[in-house]
Backbone bond lengths (Angstrom), bond angles and torsions (degrees), N, CA, C in turn:
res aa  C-N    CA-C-N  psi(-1)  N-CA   C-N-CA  omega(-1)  CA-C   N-CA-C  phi
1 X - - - 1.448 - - 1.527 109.87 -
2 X 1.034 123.34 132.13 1.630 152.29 -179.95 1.340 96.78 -46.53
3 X 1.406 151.87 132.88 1.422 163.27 140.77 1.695 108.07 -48.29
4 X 0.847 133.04 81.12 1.930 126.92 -179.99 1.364 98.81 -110.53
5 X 1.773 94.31 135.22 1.160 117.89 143.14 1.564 134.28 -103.48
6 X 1.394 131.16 151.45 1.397 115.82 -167.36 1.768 85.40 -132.82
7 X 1.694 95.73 125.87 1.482 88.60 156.09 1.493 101.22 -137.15
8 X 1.567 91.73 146.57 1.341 118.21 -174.28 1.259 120.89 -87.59
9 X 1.230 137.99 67.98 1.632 136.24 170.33 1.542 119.75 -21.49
10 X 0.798 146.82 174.06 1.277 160.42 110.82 1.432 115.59 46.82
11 X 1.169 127.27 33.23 1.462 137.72 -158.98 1.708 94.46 -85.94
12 X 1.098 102.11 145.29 1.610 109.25 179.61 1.324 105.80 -103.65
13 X 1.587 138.53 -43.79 1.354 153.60 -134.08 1.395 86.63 -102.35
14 X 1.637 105.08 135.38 1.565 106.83 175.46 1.210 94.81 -87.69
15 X 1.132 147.97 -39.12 1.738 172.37 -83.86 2.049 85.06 -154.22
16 X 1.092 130.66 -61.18 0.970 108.25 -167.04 2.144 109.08 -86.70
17 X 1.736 105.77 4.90 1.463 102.27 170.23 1.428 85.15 -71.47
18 X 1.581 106.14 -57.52 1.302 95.73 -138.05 1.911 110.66 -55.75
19 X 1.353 123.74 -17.77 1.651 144.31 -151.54 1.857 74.28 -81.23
20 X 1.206 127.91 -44.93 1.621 131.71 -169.95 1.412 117.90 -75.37
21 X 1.266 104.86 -36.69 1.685 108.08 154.77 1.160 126.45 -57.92
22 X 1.466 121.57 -48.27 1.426 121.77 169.85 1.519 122.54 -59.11
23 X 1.271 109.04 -28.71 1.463 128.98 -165.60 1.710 88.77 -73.14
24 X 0.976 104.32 -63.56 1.687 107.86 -162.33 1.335 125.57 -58.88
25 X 1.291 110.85 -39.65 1.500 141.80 145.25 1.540 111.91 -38.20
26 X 1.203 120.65 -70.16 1.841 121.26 162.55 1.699 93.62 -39.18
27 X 1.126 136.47 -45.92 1.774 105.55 -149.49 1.185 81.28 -123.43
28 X 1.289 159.41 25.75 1.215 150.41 118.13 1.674 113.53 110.25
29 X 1.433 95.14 35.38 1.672 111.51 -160.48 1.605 102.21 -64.37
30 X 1.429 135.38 142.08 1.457 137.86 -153.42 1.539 106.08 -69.88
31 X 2.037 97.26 -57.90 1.535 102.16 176.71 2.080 100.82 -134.70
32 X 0.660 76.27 -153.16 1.713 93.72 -172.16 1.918 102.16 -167.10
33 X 1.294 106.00 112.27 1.272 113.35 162.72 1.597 129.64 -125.39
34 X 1.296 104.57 125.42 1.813 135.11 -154.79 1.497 98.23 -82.49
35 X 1.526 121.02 120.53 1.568 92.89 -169.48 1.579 88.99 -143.84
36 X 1.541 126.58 175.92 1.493 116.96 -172.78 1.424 121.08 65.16
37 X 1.202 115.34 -150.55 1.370 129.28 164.04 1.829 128.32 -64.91
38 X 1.261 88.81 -3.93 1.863 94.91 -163.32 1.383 74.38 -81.45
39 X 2.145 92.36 135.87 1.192 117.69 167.23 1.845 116.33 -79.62
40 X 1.613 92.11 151.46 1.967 103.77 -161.05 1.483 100.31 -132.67
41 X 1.500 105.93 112.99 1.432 98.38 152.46 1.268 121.82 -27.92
42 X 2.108 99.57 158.97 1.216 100.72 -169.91 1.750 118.47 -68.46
43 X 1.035 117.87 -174.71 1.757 112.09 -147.95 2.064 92.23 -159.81
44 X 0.898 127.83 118.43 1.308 149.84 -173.22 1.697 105.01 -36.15
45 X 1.349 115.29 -44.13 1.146 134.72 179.40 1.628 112.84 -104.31
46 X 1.200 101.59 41.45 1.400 101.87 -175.53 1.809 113.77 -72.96
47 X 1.327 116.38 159.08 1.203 110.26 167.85 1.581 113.08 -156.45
48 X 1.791 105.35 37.57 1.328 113.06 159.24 1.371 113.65 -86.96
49 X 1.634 124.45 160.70 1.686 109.66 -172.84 1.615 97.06 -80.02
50 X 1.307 96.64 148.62 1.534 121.09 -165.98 1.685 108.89 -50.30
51 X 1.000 128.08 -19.91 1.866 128.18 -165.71 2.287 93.79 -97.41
52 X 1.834 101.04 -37.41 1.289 82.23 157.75 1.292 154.30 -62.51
53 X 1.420 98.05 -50.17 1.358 132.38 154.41 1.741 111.34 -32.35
54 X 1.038 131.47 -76.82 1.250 147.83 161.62 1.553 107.94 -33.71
55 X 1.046 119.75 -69.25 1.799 123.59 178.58 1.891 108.67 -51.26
56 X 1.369 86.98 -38.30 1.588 70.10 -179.33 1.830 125.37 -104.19
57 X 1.217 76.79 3.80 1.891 98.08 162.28 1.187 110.22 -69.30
58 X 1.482 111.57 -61.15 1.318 106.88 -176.17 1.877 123.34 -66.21
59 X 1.312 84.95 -20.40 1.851 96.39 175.00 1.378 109.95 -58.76
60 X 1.428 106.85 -48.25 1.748 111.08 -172.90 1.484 106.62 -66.89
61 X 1.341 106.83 -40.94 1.507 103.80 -171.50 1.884 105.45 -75.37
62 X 0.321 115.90 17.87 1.739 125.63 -169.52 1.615 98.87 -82.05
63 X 1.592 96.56 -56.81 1.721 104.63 167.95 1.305 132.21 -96.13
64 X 1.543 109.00 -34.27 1.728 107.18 156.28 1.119 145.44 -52.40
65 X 1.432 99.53 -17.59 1.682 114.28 -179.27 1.589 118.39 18.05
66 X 1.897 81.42 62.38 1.483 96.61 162.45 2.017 111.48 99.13
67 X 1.280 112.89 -37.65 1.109 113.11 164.80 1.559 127.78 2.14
68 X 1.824 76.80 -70.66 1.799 107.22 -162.10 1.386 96.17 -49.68
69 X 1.716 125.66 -47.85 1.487 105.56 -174.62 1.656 116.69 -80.69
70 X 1.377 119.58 25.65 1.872 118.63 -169.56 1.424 100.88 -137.31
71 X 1.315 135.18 -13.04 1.582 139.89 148.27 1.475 113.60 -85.14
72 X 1.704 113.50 116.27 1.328 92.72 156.64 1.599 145.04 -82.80
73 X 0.930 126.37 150.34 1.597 145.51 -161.14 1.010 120.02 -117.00
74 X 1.535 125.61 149.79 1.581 119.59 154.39 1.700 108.11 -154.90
75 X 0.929 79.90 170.83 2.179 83.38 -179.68 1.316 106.35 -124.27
76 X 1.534 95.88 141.81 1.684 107.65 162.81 1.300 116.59 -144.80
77 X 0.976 124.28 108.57 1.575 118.63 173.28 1.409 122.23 -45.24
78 X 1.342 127.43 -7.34 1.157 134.39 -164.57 1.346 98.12 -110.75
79 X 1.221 149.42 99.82 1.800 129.58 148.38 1.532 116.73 -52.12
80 X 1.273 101.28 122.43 1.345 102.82 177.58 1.546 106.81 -141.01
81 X 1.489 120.06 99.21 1.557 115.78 -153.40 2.009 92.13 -79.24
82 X 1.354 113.30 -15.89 1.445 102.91 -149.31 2.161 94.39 -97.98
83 X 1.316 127.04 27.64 1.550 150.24 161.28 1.648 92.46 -54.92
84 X 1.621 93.17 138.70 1.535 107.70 -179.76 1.631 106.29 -81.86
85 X 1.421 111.10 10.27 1.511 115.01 153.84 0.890 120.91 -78.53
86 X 1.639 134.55 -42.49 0.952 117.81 166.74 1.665 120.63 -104.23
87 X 1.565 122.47 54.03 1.091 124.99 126.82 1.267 141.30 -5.24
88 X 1.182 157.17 72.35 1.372 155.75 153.93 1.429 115.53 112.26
89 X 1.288 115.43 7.38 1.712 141.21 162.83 1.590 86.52 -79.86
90 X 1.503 88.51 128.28 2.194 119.77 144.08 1.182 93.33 -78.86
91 X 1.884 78.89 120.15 1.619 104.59 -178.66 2.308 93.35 -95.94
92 X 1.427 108.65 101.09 1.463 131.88 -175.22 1.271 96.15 -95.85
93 X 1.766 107.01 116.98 1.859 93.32 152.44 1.285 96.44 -124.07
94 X 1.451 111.29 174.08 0.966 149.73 -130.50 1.381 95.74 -143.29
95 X 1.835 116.11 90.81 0.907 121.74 -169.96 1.831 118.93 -178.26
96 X 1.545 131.46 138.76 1.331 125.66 170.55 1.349 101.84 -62.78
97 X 1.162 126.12 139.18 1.598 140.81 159.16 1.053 127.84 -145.31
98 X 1.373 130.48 171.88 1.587 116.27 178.72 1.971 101.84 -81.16
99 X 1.314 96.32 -8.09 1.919 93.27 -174.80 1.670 107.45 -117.79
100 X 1.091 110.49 3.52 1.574 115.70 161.86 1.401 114.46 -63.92
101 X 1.319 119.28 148.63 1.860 161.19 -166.58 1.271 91.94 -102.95
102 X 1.574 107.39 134.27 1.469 108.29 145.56 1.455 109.80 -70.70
103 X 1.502 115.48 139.71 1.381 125.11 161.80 1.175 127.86 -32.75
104 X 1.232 114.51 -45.49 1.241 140.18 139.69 1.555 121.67 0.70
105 X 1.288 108.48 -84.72 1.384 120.10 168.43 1.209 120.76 -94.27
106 X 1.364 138.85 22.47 1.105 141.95 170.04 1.606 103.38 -82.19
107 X 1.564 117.45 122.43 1.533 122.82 173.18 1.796 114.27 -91.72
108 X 1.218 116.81 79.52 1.120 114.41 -171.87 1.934 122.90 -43.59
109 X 1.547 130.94 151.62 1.073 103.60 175.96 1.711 94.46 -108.74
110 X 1.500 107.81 -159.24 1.584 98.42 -160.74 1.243 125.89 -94.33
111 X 1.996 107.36 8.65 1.626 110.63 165.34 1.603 100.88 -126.52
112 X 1.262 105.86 123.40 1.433 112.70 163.92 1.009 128.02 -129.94
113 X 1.465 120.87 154.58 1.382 132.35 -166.23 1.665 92.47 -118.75
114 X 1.113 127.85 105.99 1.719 131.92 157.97 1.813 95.10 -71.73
115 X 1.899 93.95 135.19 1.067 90.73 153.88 1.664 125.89 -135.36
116 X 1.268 130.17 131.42 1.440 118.28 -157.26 1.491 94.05 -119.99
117 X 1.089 104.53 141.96 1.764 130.84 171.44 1.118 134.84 -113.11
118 X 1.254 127.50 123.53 1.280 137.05 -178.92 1.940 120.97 4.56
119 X 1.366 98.28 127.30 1.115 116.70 -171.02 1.972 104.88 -43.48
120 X 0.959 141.90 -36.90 1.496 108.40 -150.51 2.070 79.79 -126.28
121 X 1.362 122.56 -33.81 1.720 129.79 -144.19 1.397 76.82 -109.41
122 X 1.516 157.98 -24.19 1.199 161.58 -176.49 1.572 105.52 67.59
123 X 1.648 102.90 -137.12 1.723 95.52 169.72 1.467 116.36 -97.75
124 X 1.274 100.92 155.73 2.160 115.66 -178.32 1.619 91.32 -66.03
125 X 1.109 108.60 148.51 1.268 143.27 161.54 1.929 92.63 -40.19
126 X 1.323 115.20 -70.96 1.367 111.14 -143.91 1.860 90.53 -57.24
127 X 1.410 107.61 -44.03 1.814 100.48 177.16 1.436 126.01 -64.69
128 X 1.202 99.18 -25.67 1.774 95.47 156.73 1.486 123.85 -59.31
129 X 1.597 99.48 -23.31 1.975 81.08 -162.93 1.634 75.86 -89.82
130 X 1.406 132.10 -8.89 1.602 96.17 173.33 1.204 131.90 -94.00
131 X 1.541 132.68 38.94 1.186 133.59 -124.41 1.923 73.59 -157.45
132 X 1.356 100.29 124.44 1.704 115.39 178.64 1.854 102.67 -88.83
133 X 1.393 131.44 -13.01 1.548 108.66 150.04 1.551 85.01 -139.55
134 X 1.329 99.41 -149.40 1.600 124.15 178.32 1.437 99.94 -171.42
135 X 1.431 102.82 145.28 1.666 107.23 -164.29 1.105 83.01 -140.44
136 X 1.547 103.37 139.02 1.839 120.61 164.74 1.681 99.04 -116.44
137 X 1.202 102.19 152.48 1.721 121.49 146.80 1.372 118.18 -105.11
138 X 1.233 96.06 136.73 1.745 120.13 -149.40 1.798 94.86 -91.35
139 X 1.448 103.02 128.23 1.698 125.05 -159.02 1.858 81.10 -91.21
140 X 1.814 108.44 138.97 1.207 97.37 153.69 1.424 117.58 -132.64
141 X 1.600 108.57 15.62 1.591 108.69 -169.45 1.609 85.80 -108.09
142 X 1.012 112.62 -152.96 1.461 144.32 179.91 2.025 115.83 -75.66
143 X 1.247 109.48 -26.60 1.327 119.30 -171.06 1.344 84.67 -82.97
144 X 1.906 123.89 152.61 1.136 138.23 123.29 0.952 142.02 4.32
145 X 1.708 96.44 -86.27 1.479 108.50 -149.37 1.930 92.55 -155.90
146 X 1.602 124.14 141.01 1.595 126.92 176.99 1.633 103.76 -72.01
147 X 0.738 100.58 168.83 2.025 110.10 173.64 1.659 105.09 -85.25
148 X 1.062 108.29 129.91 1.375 111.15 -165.79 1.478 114.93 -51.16
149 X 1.113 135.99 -27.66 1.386 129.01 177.56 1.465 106.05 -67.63
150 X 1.494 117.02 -52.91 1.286 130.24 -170.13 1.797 97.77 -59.61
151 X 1.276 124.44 -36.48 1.709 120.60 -165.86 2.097 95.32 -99.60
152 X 1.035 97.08 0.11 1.851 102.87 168.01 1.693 110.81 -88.36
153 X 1.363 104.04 -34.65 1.173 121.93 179.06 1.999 118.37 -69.37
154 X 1.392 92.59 -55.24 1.557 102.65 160.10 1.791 118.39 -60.98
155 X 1.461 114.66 -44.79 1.437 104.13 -178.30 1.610 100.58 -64.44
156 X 1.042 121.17 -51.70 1.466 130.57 -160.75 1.823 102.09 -56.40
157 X 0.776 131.01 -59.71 1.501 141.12 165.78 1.545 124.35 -31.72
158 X 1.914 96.89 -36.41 1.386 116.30 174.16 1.111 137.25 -63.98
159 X 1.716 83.72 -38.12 1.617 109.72 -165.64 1.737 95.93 -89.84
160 X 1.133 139.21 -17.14 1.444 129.48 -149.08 1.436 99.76 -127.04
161 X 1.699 124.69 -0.47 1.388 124.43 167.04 1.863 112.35 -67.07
């Protein structure tokens, strides 16, 4: 089984962390890291005021049903793909580009780091150029682009067949 990491950029949707917790948890993803603005269960060392903290705990868990405490996690406000955590992980996002792979043909190797970006603006340019491929899933209706939990759900499935 494949070693994955999933980090979550800039996610706005408490509802769609929490849809990513569950997700990761189903395919048995190692960690999950919350980075930017994407809201994070509460965290041991927390130092949001306690009624926030709490409100948006319970938001995530709303869809994780429980996940959040059986995946481990961590937060950083900082993205920093080049962390001796992620050491020797393909740094993969998960994204349309003009230099994105269909999923399809993407040959995964056996540590990966998924990386997903913000729901509507996806990922910044500057994290793309640090990112060794970029993988899209190929649209065949009329919509764009999947909702990021739902297209976390498809990469994740991809990678672990």
């Amino acid at each position: 089984m494949r070693d994955i990491i999933v980090i979550a950029h800039n996610i706005r949707s408490t509802h769609n962390v929490g849809s990513i917790f569950r997700t990761c948890e189903g395919f048995g993803v190692a960690k999950l890291i919350l980075s930017g603005y994407t809201p994070y269960p509460a965290l041991p060392s927390d130092t949001r005021l306690p009624h926030i903290r709490d409100k948006i705990t319970a938001q995530i868990h709303k869809t994780a049903l429980g996940a959040e405490t059986m995946v481990p996690y961590e937060y950083h406000e900082t993205l920093v793909l080049g962390t001796p955590d992620l050491a020797g992980y393909e740094i993969v996002a998960l994204e349309q580009h003009e230099r994105s792979i269909n999923l399809r043909d993407y040959a995964p190797s056996d540590k990966i780091a998924l990386l997903l970006g913000e729901e509507v603006q996806g990922i910044t340019p500057e994290l793309l150029e640090a990112c060794g491929t970029i993988v899209e899933i190929p649209m065949h209706g009329h919509k764009e682009s999947f909702n990021v939990s739902v297209a976390t759900g498809i990469a994740l499935y991809a990678l672990t067949i």
